[in-house]
ZAZA-142865 format. One line per 8 residues: number of its first residue (from 1); their letters; for each residue x negated, y, z of C-alpha. Coordinates in pm, 1 decimal. Layout:
% ZAZA-142865
NUM) a) X Y Z  ... .
//
This chain:
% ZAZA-142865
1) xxxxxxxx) -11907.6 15478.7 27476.1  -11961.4 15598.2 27099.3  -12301.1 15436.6 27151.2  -12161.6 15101.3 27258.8  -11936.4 15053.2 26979.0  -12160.7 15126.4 26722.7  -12423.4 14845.7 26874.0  -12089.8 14637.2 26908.9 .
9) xxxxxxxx) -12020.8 14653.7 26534.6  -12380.5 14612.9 26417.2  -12392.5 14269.4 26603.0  -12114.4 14141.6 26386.4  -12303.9 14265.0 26046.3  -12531.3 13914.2 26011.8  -12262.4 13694.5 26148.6  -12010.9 13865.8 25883.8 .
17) xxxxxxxx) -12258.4 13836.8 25607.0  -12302.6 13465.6 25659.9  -11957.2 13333.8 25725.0  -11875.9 13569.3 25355.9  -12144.1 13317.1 25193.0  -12009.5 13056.7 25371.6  -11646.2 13131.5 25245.7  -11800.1 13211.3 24894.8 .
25) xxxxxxxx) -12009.5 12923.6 24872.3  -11740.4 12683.7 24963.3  -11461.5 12788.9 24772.9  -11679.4 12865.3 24424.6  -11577.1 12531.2 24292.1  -11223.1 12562.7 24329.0  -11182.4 12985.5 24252.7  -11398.6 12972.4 23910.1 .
33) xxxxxxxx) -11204.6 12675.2 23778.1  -10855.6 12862.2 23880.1  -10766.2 13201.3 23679.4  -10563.6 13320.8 23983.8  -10799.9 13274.1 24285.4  -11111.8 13364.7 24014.9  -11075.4 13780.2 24027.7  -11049.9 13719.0 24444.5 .
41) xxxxxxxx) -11334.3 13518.5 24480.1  -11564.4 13805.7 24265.3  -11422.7 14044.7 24552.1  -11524.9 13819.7 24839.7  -11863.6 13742.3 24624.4  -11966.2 14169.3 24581.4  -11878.6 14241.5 24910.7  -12086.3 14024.5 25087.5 .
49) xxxxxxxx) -12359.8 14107.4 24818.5  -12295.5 14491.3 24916.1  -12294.1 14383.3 25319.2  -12576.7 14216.0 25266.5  -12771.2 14504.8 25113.2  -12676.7 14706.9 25418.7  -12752.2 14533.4 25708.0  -12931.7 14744.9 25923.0 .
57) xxxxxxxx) -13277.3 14534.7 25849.1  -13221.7 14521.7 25511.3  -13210.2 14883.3 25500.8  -13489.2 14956.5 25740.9  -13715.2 14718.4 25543.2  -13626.0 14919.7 25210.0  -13724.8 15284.7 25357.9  -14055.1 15142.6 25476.5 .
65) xxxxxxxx) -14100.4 15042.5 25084.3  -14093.0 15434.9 25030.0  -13766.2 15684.5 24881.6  -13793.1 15483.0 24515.4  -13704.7 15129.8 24657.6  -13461.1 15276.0 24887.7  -13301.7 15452.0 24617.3  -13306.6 15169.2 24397.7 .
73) xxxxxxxx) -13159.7 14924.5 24677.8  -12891.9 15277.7 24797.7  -12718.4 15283.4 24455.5  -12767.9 14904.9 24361.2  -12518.2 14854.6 24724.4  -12279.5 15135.2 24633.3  -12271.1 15012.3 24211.1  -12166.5 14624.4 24402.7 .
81) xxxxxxxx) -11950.1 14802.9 24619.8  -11769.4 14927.7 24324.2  -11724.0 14627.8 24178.7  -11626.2 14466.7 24460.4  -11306.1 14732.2 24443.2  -11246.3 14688.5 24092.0  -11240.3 14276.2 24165.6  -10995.0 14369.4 24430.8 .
89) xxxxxxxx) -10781.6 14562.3 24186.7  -10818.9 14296.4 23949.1  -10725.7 13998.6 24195.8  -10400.5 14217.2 24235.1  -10315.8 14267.2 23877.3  -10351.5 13879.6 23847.3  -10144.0 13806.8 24134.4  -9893.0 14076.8 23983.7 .
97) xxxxxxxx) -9902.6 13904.7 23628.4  -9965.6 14259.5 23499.4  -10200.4 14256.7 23192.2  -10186.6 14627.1 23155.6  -10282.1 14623.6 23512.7  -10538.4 14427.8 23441.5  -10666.3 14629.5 23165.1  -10642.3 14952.3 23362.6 .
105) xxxxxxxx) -10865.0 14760.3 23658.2  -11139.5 14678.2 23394.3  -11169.7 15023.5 23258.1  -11165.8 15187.9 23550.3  -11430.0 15008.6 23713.0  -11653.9 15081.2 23408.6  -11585.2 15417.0 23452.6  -11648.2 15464.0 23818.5 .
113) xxxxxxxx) -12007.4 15302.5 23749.1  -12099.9 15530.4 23473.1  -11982.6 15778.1 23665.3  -12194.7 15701.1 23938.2  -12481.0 15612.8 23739.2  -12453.1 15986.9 23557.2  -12377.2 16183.2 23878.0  -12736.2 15989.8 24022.9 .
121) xxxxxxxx) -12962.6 16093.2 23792.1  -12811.5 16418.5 23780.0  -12911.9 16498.4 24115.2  -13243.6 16611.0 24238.8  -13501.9 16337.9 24321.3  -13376.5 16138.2 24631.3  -13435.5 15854.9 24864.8  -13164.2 15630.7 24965.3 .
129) xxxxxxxx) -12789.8 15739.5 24982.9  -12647.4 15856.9 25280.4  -12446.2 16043.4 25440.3  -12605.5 16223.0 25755.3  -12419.1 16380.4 26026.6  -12575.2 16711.7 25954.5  -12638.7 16817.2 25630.6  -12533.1 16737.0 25261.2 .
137) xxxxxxxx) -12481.5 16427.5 25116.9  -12687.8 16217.7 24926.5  -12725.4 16231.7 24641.3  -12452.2 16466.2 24608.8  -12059.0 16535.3 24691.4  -11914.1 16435.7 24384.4  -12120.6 16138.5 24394.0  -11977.4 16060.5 24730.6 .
145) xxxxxxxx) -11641.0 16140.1 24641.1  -11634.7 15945.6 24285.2  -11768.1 15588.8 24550.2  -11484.5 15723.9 24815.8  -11227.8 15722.7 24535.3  -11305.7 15413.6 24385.9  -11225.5 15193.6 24733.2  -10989.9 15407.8 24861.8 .
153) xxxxxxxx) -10754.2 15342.5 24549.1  -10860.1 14978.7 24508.9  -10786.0 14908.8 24900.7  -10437.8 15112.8 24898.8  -10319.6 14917.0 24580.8  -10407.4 14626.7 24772.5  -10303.7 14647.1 25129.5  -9956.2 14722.4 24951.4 .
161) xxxxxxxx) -9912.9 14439.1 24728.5  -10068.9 14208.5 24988.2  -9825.1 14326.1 25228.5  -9510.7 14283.8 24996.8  -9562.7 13957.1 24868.0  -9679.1 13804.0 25167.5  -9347.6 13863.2 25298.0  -9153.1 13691.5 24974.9 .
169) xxxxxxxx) -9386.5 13386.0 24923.2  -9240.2 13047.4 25135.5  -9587.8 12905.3 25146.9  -9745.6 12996.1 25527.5  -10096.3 12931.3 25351.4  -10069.5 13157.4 25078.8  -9879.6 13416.0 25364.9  -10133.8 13397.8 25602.0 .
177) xxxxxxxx) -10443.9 13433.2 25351.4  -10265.9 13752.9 25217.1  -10264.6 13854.0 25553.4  -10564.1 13855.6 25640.9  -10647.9 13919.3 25332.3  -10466.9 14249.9 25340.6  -10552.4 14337.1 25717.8  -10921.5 14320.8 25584.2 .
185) xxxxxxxx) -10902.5 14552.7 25316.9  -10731.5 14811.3 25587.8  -11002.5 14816.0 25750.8  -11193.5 14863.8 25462.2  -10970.9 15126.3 25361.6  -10952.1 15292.0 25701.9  -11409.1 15276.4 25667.0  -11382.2 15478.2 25355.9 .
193) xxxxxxxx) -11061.8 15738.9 25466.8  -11338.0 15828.8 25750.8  -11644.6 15909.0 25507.0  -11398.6 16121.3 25299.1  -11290.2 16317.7 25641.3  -11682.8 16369.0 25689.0  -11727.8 16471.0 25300.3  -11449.0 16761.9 25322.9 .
201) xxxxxxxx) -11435.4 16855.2 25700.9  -11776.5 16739.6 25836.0  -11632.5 16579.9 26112.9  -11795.5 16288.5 26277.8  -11541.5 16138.8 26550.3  -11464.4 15844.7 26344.5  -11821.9 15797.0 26251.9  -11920.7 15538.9 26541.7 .
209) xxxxxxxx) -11633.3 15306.8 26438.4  -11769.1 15236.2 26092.5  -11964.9 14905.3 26118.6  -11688.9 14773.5 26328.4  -11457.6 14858.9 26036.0  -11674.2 14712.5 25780.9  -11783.2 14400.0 25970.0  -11446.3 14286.8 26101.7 .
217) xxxxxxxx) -11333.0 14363.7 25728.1  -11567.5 14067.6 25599.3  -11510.6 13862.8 25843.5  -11094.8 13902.7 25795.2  -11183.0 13838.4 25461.2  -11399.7 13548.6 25497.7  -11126.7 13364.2 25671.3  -10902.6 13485.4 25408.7 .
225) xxxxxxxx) -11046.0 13261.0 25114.3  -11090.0 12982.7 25370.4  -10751.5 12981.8 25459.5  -10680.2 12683.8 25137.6  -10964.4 12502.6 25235.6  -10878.5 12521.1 25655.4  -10511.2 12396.7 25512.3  -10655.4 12117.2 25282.1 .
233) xxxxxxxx) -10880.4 11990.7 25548.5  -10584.1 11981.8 25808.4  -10380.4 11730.3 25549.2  -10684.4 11588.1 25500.6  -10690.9 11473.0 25899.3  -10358.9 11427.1 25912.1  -10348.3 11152.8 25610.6  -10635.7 10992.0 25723.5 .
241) xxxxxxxx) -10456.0 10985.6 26061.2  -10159.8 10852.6 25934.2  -10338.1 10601.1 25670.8  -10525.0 10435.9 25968.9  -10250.8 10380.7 26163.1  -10039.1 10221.8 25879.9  -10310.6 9992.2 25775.2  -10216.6 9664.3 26009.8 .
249) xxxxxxxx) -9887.3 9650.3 25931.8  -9995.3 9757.2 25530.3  -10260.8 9488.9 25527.6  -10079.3 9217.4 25674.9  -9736.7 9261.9 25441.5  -9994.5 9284.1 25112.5  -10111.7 8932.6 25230.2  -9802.2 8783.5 25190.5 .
257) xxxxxxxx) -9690.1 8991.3 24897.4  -10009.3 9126.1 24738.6  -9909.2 9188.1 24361.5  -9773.9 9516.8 24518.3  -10064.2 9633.0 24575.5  -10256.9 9860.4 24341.7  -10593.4 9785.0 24413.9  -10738.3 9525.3 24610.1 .
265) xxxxxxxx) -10757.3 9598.5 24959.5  -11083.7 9695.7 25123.2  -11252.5 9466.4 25381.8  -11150.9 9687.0 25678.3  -10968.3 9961.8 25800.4  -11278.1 10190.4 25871.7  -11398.1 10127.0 25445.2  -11043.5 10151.8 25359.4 .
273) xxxxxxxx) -11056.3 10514.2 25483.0  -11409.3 10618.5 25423.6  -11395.3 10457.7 25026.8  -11060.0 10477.7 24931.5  -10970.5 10311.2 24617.0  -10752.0 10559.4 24503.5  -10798.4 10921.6 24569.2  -10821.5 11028.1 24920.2 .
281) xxxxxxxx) -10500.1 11265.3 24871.4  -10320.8 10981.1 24697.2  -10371.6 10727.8 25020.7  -10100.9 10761.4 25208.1  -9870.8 10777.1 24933.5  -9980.0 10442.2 24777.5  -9972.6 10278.1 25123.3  -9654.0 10402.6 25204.5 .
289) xxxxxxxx) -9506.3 10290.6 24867.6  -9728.3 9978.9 24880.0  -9524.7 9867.7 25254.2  -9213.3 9971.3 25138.6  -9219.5 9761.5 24773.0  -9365.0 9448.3 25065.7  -9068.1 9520.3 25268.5  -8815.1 9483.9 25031.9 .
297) xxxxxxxx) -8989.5 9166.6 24863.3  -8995.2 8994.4 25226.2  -8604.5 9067.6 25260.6  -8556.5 8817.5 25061.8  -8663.5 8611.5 25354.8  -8379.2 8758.4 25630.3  -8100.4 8604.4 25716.9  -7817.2 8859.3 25752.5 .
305) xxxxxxxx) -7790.8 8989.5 26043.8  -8098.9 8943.3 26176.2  -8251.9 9325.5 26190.7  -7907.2 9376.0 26409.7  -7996.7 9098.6 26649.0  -8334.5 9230.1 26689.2  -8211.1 9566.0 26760.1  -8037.9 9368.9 27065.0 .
313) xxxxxxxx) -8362.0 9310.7 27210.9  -8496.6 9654.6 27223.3  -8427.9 9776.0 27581.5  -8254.3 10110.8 27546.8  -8456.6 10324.3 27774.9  -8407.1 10657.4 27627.9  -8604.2 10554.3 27289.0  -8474.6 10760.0 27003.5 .
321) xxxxxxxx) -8279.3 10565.3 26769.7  -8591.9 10578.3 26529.3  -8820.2 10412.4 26716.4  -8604.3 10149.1 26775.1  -8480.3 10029.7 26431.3  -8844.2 10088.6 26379.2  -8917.0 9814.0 26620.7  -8663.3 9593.4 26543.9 .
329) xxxxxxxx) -8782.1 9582.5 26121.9  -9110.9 9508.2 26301.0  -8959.1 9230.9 26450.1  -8763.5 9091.8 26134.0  -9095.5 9189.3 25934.7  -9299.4 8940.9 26102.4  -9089.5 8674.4 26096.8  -9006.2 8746.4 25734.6 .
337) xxxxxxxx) -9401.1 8733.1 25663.4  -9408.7 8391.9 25802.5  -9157.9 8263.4 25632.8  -9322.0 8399.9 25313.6  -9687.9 8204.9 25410.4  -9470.5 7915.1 25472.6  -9392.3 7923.1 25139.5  -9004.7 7885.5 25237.4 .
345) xxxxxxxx) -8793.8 7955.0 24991.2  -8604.3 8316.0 24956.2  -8242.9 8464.8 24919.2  -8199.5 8719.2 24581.0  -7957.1 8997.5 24554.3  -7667.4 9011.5 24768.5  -7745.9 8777.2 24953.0  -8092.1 8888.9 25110.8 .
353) xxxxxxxx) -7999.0 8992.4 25443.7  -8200.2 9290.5 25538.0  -8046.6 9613.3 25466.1  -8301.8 9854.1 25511.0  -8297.8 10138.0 25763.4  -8214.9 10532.6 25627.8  -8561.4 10659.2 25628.2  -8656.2 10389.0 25340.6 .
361) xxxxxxxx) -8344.1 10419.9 25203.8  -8340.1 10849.8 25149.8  -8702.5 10760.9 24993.7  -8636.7 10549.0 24794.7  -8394.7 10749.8 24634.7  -8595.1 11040.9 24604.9  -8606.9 11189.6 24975.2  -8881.6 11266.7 25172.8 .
369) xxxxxxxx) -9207.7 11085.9 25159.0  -9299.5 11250.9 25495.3  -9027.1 11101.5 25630.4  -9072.5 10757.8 25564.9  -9422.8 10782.2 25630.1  -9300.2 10896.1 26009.3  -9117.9 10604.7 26001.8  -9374.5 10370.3 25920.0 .
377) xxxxxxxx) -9607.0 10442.5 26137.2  -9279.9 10388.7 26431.2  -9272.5 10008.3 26258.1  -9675.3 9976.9 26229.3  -9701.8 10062.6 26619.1  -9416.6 9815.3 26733.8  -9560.8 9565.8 26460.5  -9892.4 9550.6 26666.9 .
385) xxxxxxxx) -9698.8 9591.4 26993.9  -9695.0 9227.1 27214.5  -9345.8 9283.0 27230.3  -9286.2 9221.4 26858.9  -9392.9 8833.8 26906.4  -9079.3 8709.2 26964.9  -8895.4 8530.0 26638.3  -8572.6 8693.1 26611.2 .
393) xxx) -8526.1 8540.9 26221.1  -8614.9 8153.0 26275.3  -8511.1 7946.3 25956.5 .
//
C-alpha cells in the first residue's frame, strides 16, 4: 500500500513540472508587468525550478555524475526551494500592502540562504542531501532544520492569509486562485511538517505520502496562476460568441446609418471576429453601442405606435416578455431601415415614434452593458428570423 502511493505520487512529478512551466510561461507577460501578481509568479517560477531539480531522473542522473555534482545539484534545489518560500512570503506581504512585511520577507530569505550556505560547508564532505530513513541527515540537523523552518513559516503565513482574504474578496477569480492557491501551499506545508517529524522523532509513517504532497502542491498551484488567464479566455469565448451573433442585425443597421460606426466594417462576419478593428475586449462594447446609436437614428423613421402593433403579432406562447419586445423592435427595425434606404424623409424629437424598450433605455443611462447586450442578441435572432418579414411600419 505504502509502496503504491509512493509510485502514485512519482507519476504526477513530470506532469506537475510541466503544467508549472506551462502556468509560468504563460502568465510571465502579464505577472512581471503587474507589482501585485510579480512576487507570486517568482513563487510559481522557484518551485517548479526546485521540482524540476528533483524529479526522480533528474536526481538519479546527478548521483551517476559522482557525490560533487550531486551535492552541487542537492543544495542548488534546497537554496531555490528557499526562495521559492521567501517569494511566497513576499507575494503575501504585497497582497497585505505591508512594506515592513515586505522588508522582513527580503531579509529573511537572505538569511536562511547564508545560513544554509554556512551550515554546508561546515559539515563534513558529502554527496547529495537527504534525508534517509535510517541514519543522520545530510548534511546535518541544523541544516535540515534551518530548510524545514524556512517553508514551514513561509507556507503557514500563507495558507492563513490566503484563507482570510479569499473569503472577503467579491471577485470568484481572485477567490478561487487564492484557493487553490492556498490548498497548494498546505500541502506543501503538510510535505515539510512530515520531514521535521522524521528530523526530531525518526519516524517514517508519513514518509510514503511525500511526492504526492509535493506533486499535487504544483499542480494546485499551477492552476492557481492560470486561474486569470482560464477567466480571460472564458470572456474571451463568450464576446466572440456574442459579437457573432450581433453582427447581421449590426451590419445591416450601419448600412443605413453608417456614420455611427467607428471603423469601417470588415468584409464578413468570420474577419470581423478574427481582425477586429478595435481591440478584441472592446468588440462587443462598440457593437453594442454602435446598434443602439443605429436604433435610435432609425426611430426617426416609426410612426408611433408601431413597435406596439408589432408586439400584436408575436403569438404569446409562453415567450418571456423579452424576447418578444425583442422581436417586435426587429420588426419595426426593418421596416425603419427601409424607409431609411428609401431615402424617406424622418420625424425629430417628440415626434419620432419609437420609444425604446427598458434594456436600451437602463443602458443608456448608465445600466448594464450586459444587459443590453442580452437583449440584442433577442432582436438580432428575431431580425434574421422569417417571421420578421412582415411590414408592420408601412409609410
Amino acid at each position: 500500500m505504502a509502496a503504491d502511493l509512493t509510485a502514485f505520487g512519482n507519476s504526477l512529478a513530470v506532469p506537475g513540472v510541466v503544467c508549472l512551466w506551462l502556468a509560468v510561461l504563460l502568465r510571465a507577460p502579464g505577472a512581471l508587468r503587474s507589482p501585485q501578481q510579480r512576487g507570486l509568479w517568482l513563487a510559481v517560477a522557484t518551485a517548479a525550478a526546485a521540482m524540476t531539480l528533483n524529479l526522480p531522473e533528474v536526481v538519479s542522473y546527478a548521483m551517476t555524475r559522482g557525490a560533487s555534482y550531486a551535492h552541487t545539484i542537492g543544495l542548488v534545489r534546497n537554496l531555490i526551494g528557499v526562495l521559492s518560500a521567501g517569494a511566497v512570503l513576499y507575494f503575501v506581504a504585497a497582497a497585505t500592502r505591508g512594506r515592513r512585511l515586505r522588508l522582513a520577507s527580503c531579509a529573511a530569505t537572505a538569511a536562511w540562504l547564508a545560513l544554509l550556505v554556512a551550515l554546508d560547508a561546515a559539515a563534513p564532505g558529502h554527496g547529495t542531501h537527504t534525508m534517509p530513513p535510517v541514519g543522520d541527515p545530510v548534511p546535518s540537523l541544523a541544516y535540515w532544520l534551518v530548510l524545514i523552518s524556512a517553508h514551514l513559516v513561509a507556507n503557514t503565513v500563507c495558507v492563513s492569509v490566503c484563507w482570510r482574504y479569499s473569503r472577503r474578496t467579491e471577485s470568484r477569480g481572485l477567490a478561487a486562485g487564492l484557493r487553490l492557491f492556498g490548498l497548494g501551499t498546505a500541502l506543501a506545508g503538510l510535505f515539510w511538517l512530515a520531514y521535521l517529524l522524521k528530523a526530531l522523532s525518526a519516524g517514517t509513517w508519513a514518509m510514503p505520502a511525500l511526492p504526492l504532497l509535493m506533486n499535487l502542491h504544483g499542480l494546485l498551484r499551477a492552476a492557481a496562476i492560470l486561474v486569470p488567464t482560464v477567466f480571460t479566455l472564458r470572456r474571451t469565448v463568450a464576446d466572440t460568441a456574442t459579437a457573432w451573433r450581433l453582427w447581421p442585425l449590426w451590419r445591416d443597421l450601419v448600412e443605413a446609418v453608417p456614420h455611427v460606426a467607428l471603423n469601417k466594417p470588415r468584409s464578413g462576419r468570420v474577419v470581423e471576429l478574427l481582425w477586429p478593428p478595435v481591440p478584441r475586449n472592446l468588440l462587443v462594447y462598440r457593437k453594442v453601442i454602435e446598434t443602439r446609436d443605429a436604433i435610435l437614428i432609425l426611430g426617426e423613421h416609426v410612426r408611433p405606435g408601431a413597435l406596439e402593433q408589432a408586439r400584436g403579432h408575436v403569438a404569446d406562447h409562453g415567450i418571456p416578455e423579452q424576447r418578444r419586445t425583442a422581436a417586435a423592435l426587429a420588426r419595426v427595425l426593418k421596416d425603419a431601415r427601409r424607409a431609411r434606404l428609401a431615402g424617406l424623409p424622418g420625424q425629430t424629437g417628440e415626434a419620432a415614434g419609437l420609444e425604446l424598450p427598458a434594456a436600451i433605455q437602463s443602458s443608456n443611462e448608465g445600466g448594464d452593458l450586459a444587459d443590453e447586450a442580452r437583449f440584442l442578441v433577442d432582436v438580432a435572432e428575431a431580425y434574421t428570423s422569417p417571421a420578421t418579414t412582415e411590414e408592420v411600419n408601412a409609410p
